[in-house]
N, C-alpha and C positions, 0 to 999 in steps of 0.2 A: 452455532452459538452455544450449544448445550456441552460441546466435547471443551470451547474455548472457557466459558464459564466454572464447569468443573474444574479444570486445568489449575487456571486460576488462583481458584479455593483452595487446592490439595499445595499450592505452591508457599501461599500464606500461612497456611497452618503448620507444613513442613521448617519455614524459618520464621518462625513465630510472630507473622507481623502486625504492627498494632492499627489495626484497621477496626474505627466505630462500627458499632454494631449494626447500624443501618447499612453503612456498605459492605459491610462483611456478607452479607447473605444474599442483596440484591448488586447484579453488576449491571449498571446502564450503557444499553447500547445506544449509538446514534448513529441516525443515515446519514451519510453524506451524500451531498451532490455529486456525480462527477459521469463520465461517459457510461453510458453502457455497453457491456459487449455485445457482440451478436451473434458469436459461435461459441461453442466450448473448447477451444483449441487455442487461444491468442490469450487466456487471464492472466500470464505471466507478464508480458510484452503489453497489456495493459496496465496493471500495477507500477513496471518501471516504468511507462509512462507519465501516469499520476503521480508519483514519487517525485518524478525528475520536473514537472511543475510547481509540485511545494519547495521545492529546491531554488529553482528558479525564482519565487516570490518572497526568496529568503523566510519560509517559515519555519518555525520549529515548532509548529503541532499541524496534524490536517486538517484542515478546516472545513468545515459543517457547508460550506455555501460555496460554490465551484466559482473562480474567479473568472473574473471578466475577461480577459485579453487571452484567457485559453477555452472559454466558455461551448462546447458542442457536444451534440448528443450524442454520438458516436465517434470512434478514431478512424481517422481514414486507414485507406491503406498503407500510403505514404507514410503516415503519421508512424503506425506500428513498423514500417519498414525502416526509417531513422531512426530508431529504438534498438534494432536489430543489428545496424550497421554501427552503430554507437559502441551495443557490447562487443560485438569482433574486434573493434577496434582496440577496446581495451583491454582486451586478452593477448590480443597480437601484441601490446605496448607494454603487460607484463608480463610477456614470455609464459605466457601458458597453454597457448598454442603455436605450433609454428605452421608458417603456409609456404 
């Protein structure tokens, strides 16, 4: 949060932007709900996950409250293995890999 935060800062300042002084110095983070992982190996293949949920809900921001009709605490396997087979697929369909 501390390396995203600075980030940030140093970006607004560098294109001068006009952000109130309240948020200029403090950035509000917020949890969102949504699966957790359970190893350190799969946060990729969880993110497109969640992504392609908000996608699916037609939203355009992530939402603070994990929806209903994709609501679980963790991904299956399955779950991350259609994720996996999704991107191949769309590499294979633009010619960025071939098999």
């Amino acid at each position: 949060k501390q390396l995203v935060d600075t980030s940030i800062k140093v970006f607004r300042s560098q294109r001068q932007a006009r952000v109130p002084r309240t948020k200029s110095s403090n950035i509000t983070w917020i949890k969102v709900q949504c699966p957790l992982q359970r190893n350190g190996i799969d946060c990729g293949y969880f993110v497109m996950r969640f992504m392609r949920e908000i996608i699916n809900m037609n939203q355009i921001e992530i939402p603070i409250t994990y929806f209903d009709e994709y609501k679980c605490a963790h991904y299956t396997r399955l779950q991350l293995e259609q994720i996996k087979e999704e991107l191949c697929q769309y590499f294979i369909e633009k010619r960025l890999i071939s098999i």
